[in-house]
Structure formats: C-alpha cells, structure tokens
VEXFI-561059 format. One line per field, with one value per residue (C-alpha): x, y, z; residue number from 1. Coordinates in steps of 0.02 Angstrom, whole numbers, plus 32768, in hexadecimal, padded with zeros to 4 digits. Layout:
// residues N
east	(X|...)
north	(Y|...)
up	(Z|...)
resi	(NUM|...)
END
This chain:
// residues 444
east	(796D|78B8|7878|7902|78BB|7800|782B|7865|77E0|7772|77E3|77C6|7701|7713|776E|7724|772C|77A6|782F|7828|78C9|794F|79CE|7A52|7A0E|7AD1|7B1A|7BD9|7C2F|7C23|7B7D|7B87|7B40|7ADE|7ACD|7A48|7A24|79A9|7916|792A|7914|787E|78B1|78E6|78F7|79A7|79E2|7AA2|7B02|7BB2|7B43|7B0E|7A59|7A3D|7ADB|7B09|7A80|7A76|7AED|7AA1|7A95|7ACF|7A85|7AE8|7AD8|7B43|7B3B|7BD6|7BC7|7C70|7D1E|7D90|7E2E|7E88|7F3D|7FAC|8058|8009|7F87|7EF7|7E5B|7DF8|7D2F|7C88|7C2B|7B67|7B82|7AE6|7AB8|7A3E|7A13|798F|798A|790C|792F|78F0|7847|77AE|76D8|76B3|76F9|773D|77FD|7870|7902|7976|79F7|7AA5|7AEA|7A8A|7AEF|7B68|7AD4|7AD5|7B1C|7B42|7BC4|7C54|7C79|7D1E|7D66|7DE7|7E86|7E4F|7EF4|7E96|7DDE|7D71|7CC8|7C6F|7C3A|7C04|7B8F|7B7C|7BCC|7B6C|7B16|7A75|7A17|7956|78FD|7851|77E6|781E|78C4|7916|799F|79D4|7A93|7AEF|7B87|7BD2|7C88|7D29|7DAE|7E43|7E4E|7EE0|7ED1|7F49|7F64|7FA4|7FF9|8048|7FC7|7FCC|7F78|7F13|7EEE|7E49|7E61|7DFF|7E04|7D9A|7D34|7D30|7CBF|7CD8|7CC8|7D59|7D2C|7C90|7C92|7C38|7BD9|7BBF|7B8F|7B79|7B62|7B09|7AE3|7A2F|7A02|7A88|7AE4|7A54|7A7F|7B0C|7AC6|7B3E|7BC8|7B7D|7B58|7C10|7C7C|7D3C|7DBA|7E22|7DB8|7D1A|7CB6|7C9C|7C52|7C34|7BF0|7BCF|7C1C|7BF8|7CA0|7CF3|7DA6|7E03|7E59|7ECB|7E4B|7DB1|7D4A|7D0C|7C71|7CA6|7C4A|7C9E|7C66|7CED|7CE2|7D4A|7D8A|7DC9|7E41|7E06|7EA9|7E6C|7ED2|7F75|7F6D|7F49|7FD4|8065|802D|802A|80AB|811E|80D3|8108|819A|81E0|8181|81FA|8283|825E|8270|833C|8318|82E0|8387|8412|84B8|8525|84AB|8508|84B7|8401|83FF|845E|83F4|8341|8398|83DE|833D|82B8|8328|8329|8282|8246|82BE|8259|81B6|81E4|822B|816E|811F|8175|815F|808B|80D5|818A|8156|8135|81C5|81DE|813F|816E|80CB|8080|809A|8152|8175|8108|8191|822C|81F0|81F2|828D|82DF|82A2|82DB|836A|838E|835A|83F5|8464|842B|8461|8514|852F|84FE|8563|85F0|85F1|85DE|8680|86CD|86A1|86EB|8792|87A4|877B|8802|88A2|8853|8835|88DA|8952|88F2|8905|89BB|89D5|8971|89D6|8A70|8A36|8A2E|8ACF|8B42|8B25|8BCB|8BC9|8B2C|8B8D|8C0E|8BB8|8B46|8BF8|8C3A|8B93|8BA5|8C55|8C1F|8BA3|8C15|8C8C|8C08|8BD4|8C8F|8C88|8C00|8C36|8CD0|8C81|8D27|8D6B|8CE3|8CC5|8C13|8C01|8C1B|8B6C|8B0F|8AA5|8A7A|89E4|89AD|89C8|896C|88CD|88FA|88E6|883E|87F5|8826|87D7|8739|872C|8751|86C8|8656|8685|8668|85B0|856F|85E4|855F|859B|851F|850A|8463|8411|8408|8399|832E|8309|8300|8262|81F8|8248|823B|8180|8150|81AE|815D|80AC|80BD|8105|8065|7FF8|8030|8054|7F99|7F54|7FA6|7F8B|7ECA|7EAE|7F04)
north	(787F|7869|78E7|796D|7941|7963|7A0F|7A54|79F7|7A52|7B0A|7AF8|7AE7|7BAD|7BF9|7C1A|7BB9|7C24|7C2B|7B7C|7B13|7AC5|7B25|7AA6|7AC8|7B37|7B5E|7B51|7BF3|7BE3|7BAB|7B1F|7A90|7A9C|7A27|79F7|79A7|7926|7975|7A26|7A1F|7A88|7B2D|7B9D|7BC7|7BFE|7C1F|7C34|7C48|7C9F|7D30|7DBF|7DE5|7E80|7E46|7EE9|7F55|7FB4|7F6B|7EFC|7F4A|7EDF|7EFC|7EB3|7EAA|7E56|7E06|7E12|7D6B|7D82|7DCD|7D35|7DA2|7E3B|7E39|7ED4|7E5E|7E1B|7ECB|7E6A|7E23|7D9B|7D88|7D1B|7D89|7D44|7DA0|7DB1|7DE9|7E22|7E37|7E16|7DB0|7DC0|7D2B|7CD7|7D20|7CA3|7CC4|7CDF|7D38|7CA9|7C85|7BF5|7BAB|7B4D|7AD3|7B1F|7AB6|7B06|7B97|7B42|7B69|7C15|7CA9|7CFF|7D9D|7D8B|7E03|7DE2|7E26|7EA4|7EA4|7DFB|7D67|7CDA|7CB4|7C18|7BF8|7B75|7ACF|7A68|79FF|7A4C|7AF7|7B89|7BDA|7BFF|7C20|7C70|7C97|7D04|7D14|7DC8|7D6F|7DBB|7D4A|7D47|7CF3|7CDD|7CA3|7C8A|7CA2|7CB5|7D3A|7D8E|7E2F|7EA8|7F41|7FD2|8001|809C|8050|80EC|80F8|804E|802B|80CF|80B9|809F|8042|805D|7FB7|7F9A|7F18|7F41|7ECD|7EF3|7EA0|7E3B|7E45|7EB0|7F6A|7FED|7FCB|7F26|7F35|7FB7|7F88|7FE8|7FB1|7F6B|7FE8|804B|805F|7FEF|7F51|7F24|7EC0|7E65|7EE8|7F45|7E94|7E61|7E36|7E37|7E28|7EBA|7F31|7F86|7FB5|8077|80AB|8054|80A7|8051|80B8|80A6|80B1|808F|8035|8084|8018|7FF0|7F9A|7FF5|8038|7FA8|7FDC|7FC0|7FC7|7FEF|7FC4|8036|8009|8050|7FE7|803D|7FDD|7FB1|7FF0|7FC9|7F24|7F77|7FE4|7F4B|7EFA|7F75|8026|8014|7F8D|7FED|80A2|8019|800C|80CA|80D5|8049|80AF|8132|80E7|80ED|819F|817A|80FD|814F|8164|80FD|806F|8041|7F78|7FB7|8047|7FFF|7F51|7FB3|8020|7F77|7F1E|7F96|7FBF|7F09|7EF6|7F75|7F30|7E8D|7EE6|7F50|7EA2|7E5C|7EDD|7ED3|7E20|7E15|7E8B|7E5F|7E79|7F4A|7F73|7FEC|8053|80B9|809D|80FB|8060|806C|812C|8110|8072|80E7|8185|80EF|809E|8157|8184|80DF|80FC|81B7|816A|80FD|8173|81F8|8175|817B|8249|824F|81B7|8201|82AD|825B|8202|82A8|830C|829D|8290|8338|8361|82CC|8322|83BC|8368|8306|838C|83FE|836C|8348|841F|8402|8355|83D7|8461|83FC|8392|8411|84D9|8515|84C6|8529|85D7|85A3|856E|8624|867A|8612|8659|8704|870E|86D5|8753|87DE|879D|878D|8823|887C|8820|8882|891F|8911|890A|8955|889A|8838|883A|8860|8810|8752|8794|87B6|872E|86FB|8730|866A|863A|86EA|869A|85E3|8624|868E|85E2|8585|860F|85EE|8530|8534|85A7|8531|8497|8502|8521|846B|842A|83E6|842D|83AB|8313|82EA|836B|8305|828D|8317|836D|82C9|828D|8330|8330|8294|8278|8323|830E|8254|82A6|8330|82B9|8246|82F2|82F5|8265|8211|82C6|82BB|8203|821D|82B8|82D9)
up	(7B3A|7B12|7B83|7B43|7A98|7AC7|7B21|7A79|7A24|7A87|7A74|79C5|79CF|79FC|7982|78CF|7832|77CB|7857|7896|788C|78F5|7952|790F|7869|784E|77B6|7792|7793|76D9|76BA|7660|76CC|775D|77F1|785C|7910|791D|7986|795F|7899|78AF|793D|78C8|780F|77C1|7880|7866|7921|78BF|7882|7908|791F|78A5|7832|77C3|7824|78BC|7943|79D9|7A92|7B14|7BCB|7C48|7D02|7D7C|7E32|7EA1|7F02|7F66|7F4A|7FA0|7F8F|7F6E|7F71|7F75|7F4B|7EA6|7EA2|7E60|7EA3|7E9B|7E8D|7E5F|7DF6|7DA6|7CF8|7C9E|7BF3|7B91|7ADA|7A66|79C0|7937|7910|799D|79AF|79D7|7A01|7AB5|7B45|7BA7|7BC0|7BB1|7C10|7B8D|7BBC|7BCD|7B47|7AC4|7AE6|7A70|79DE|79EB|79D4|7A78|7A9B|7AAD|7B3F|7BAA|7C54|7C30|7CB1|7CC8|7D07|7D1F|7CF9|7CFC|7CFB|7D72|7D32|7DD7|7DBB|7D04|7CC1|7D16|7C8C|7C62|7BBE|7BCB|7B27|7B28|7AA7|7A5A|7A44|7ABE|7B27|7BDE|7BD6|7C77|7CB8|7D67|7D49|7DD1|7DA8|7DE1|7D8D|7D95|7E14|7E11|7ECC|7F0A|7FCA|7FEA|805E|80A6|8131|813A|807D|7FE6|7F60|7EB6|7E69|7DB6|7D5E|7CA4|7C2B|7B7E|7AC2|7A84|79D4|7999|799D|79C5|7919|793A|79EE|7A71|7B3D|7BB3|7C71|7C88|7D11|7D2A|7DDD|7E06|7D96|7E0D|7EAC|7F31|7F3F|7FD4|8044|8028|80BF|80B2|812F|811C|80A5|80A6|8007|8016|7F74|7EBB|7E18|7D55|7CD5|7BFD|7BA4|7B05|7AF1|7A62|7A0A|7958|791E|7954|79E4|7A5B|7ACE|7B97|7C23|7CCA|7D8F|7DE7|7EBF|7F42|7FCE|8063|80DA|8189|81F6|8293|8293|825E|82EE|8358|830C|82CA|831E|83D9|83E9|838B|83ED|848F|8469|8437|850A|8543|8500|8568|860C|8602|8627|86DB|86ED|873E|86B3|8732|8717|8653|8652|8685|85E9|857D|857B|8583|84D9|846C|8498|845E|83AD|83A1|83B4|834E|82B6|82BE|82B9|821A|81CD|81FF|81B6|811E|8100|80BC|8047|800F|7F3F|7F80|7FBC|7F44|7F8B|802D|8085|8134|8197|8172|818E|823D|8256|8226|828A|832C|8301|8304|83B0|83F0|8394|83D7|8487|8481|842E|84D2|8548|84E5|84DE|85A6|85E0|8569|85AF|8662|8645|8601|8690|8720|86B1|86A6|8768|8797|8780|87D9|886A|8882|8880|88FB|8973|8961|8969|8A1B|8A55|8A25|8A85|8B28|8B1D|8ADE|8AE9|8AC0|89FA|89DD|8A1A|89AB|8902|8922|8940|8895|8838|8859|8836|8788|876A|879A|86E9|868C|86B5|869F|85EF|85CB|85F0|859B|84F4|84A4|84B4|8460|83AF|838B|82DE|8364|83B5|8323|830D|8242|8200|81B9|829A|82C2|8247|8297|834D|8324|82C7|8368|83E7|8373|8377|8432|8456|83CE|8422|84CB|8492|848A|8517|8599|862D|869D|865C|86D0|8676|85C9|862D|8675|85B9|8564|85DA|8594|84CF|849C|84E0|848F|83E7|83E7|8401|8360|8309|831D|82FE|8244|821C|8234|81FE|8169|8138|8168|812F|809D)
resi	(1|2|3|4|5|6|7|8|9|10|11|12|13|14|15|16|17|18|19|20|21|22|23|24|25|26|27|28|29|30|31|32|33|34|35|36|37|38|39|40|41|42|43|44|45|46|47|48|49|50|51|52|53|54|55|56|57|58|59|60|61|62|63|64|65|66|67|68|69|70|71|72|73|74|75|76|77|78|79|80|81|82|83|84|85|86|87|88|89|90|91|92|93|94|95|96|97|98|99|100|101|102|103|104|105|106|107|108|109|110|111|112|113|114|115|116|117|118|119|120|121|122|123|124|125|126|127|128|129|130|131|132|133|134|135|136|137|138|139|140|141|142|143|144|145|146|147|148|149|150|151|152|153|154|155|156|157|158|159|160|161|162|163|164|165|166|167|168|169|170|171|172|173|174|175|176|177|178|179|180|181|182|183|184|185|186|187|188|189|190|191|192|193|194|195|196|197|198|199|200|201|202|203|204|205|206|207|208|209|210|211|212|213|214|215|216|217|218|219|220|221|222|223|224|225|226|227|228|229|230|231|232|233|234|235|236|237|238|239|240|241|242|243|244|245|246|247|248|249|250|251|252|253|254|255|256|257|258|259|260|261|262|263|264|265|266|267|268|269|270|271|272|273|274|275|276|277|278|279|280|281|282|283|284|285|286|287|288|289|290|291|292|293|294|295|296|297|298|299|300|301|302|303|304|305|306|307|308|309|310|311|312|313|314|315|316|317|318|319|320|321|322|323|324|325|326|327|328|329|330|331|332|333|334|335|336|337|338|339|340|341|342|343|344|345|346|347|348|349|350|351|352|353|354|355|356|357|358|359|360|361|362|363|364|365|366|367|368|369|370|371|372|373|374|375|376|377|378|379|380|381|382|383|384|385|386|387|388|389|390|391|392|393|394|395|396|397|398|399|400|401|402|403|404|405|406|407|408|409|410|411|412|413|414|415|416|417|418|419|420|421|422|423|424|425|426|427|428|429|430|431|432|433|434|435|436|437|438|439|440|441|442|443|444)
END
C-alpha cells in the first residue's frame, strides 16, 4: 500500500500547481459534497469522472484499434461466432494534462475514477471480459492528457449466414463497436489507422474456415433517440470443402457407382440385383440423415450438399426402379410366348397320331366359310340398321386403336436391351449432372 501511495506521490510532482488534486477528489452528481481518497488529494483539481472531456463543447474523438487473438468458434446452427478481441481506445482529456513528455501506466482499478466511453459490441449474445489473475485492462496516461484504455474481452456476436451455399460457401460475418449512450455530438469514433488498426485477423487458424478478405468501415446507427457513431471490421470467411468431399462427396459419388453394377448382373439373377439396389438406397438414406445432423436448427435452408445428396439418392433410386421395368417386361414377354408355344406342339403330337381329324376339322372350316359367305351375299335377308355400328362405339373403337398403338410405342420389345442403354445413360447423365452442378455452386 505504501509503495502504491509513493508512485502517485511521485505522479503528482509532474503536473502543475493549478491542476493538482486527487483522482478520487469526485463530486456527487449534484455537487454538493465532494469526496476524497486518501493519497490522491492532490492529482487533479475539480476532476469530475460523470462529465465528458469537453462537456458542452466540441465532441471527443475516440481512436480505436483492435487485435484479433483467436476466433474459437463459428457455428452455423446458432449463426454466431465467438472471439478474443484486445480492444483499445484512445482519447484525450484536458483535464489530465501534466509537464514532460514521459508516459504512465496506472493501475487498472483506477479505471473506476474516470470517465471512460462507454462503447459496446453490437449483435453481441454473450460477452465477458477476463479477470485472471486481475481484470485485463489497462489504463496509460501521457502528458498531453491523452489516454490509452484497453480491454481484453470474449464475445459471441450474431452472424447472419447465407448456407444456401453450404459447403462450397463465404460467409460475411461483422464486428460492430458503437456508443451506448453519447451521440454523435457527444462523441465521434474513427479507426486509429484505418484498414491497418486491425492486427491478428490474417495469422488466424480455424478448422473449417479461412479468412479471405477484411476491411474497417466509419458508420452511424440511426436511432429514436439520436445518431450513435459505429465503427465496423467487416471479414469474409470462406469454407474449406475439401473435408466434405472427403467425407459426404465421394462416398456418396461411391455409392450412385455401386448402383451401377446391377447393370452387368444378368435379370434372371433377382437376389444378386435386388440386394446390390436396397443396400446402396439404404446407405445413401443414412448418409443424407448424417449430413443433416451438425446442422439440424437449418433445415429450413436447402443447401448444395443436400441437392448433390438428392441428385445421388435419385440415380440409385432410378437404378433400382430399372432393375423393376426390365425384370417386369422379362416376365411379360415369356407369358405371352407360353401359350404360343404349347398349342403348336399339341397341333404337331395331333398331326402324327391321328391324320384323318385334321382332314375333317379343315373340311368342317371351309364348309363354314362357304355360309358365311352365302349370308353375305344375300344381303336382302339381313337388316342393315343390326350392322351399323353407333357412333359413341365407332369413337370408343378409334380411342382404343390409339391407346393400343400408345401403349405399343413404349412396350420394350427386348428386355436385355434396358441393361445395355442403362450402362451408357446413367454414367453420362451422372457426369452433366456433376458439370453444372459444381459450375454453378463455384461459379456463380
């Protein structure tokens, strides 16, 4: 306590006569008493910390400058960040002004004895500043009053994300520092040295981002109650995708590949296709449910990652729907040449064993043509209004020609041949599809 004493003692031995007092020497916010610390009755003279430097003049600038030490998080469920920023401000007081050109560190608790802006993180959740082994701040006064403050404060600050994009996507995430209370005629910021008066930002490591570009800007909040000076460090963050496409992109790219195989696998061989065709949809369901999971609060965003997942599940999907249409119009195909083939082989087993029913059922078929035939002639005996056929079953047969002849145009006459297309479509649809899809995620 003694030696705190004598290096204020010895402050005071600097400054001049008329301004010398104690910076507990503080007045009431009316005025009527003041109050005093022992050991600083003679610092300052009518030094009052609830009053602004230039009170009812011009309004104080504010420098600031800021150190990035590390950004420990940024989370696209929540979409906010999290960082260690060294804050540092600048401003001078008249009040404060001592002889010589030398500089002094105060103790951080005197902080408490004067007046010091009262700037605040906009978008900021959660804030705190350190205080291990003491609280992390740091008062400097030099002798033309002006007064180095700085903090080292933790936040997590709010960060609007676009993930339409996601994995393939840059994120422009803010940190805004502007006055709570004193306006733009009380105060005004400005950065210390522009772009320059950030430091840290560049060096930082994260796991899944890279810092592409940052930039200060000078601002103004307008607001019911006034216009509050803000200061802005704007930074863009572009993901690093190279473990999504070790993780989601060719596993999943694997599997539409796996898919494809069936194609080589005869349609007689139903266990062998249809396991390789449930297996890969399965599989391919529990990597879009993976995929999903780091980010179950966006599921309202359609992102890349899950239109490149849907465009795979759908040629899996069509893979096992192929198998289906050929072994289908396999099955057809042999039904329909079945009763072909039997009769022709009982007519032959007839035509050996017994000759002379064959003459007869010929003889028995003629005869019937020849009264058909009579009927027809004798057209006086039939009533033509029997044969005229309605016009509603005259539209009714056309409509049925048509559908037949539809029908007739996607019938797949040889099943084997599905297989033999399917092994050049579905590669070459697969590979356009990849075209645009990265083109347009990367490009546009």
């Amino acid at each position: 306590m003694f030696c705190r004493y004598f290096c204020f003692f010895s402050l005071c031995l600097f400054l001049p006569t008329q301004r010398r007092c104690c910076l507990g020497h503080v007045s009431d916010l009316r005025g009527s008493r003041t109050t005093s610390l022992p050991g600083f009755e003679n610092l300052t003279v009518g030094y009052n910390k609830y009053l602004r430097p230039y009170f009812g003049g011009e309004p104080v600038q504010i420098a600031m400058s800021l150190d990035i030490a590390s950004i420990s998080s940024i989370s696209e469920s929540d979409m906010d960040y999290t960082a260690t920023i060294y804050l540092r401000q600048r401003w001078t007081d008249p009040r404060l002004v001592f002889h010589g050109n030398k500089s002094f560190t105060l103790d951080a608790r005197l902080v408490e004895l004067l007046w010091v802006p009262d700037t605040y993180i906009v978008e900021s959740k959660r804030s705190f500043l350190h205080d291990v082994t003491v609280g992390n701040r740091l008062i400097r006064l030099f002798s033309n009053g002006t007064i180095l403050y700085a903090l080292r404060i933790t936040t997590t600050v709010a960060c609007n994300m676009d993930l339409s994009k996601y994995p393939m996507d840059t994120q422009t995430c803010r940190l805004q520092l502007e006055s709570w209370g004193y306006d733009e005629n009380d105060v005004i910021f400005t950065w210390l040295r522009g772009n320059d008066s950030v430091h840290g930002i560049e060096k930082l490591r994260l796991s899944q981002y890279a810092v592409e570009s940052y930039y200060t800007l000078v601002s103004k909040s307008h607001q019911e109650t006034g216009s509050y000076p803000r200061l802005i460090l704007q930074f863009e963050l572009r993901r690093n995708v190279l473990y999504f496409i070790l993780e989601t992109y060719v596993p999943s790219t694997l599997l539409v590949m796996l898919s494809w195989v069936s194609f080589w696998i005869t349609l007689d061989s139903v266990p062998a296709r249809t396991c390789i065709g449930v297996t890969t949809v399965l599989s391919m369901t529990t990597l879009m449910i993976g995929s999903r999971s780091s980010l179950s609060k966006t599921n309202c965003f359609i992102k890349a990652i899950d239109v490149y997942l849907g465009i795979c599940f759908s040629f899996i999907f069509g893979a096992l729907v192929e198998y289906a249409v050929a072994h289908y119009s396999s099955s057809q195909k042999r039904a329909a040449k079945a009763p072909q083939e039997g009769p022709a082989n009982e007519l032959t087993e007839v035509e050996e064993v017994n000759f002379t029913n064959i003459l007869n059922s010929s003889i028995t078929s003629y005869k019937r043509k020849i009264s058909f035939t009579s009927i027809e002639i004798s057209s006086d005996n039939v009533n033509c209004s029997d044969l005229t056929m309605k016009t509603h079953e005259k539209i009714k047969r056309v409509l049925r020609n048509k559908m037949h002849r539809i029908i007739g145009y996607f019938t797949i006459q040889n099943p084997s041949n599905v297989d033999h297309y399917s092994k050049l479509l579905f590669p070459l649809f697969f590979m356009l599809v990849n075209v645009f899809y990265w083109a347009y995620y990367l490009y546009f």
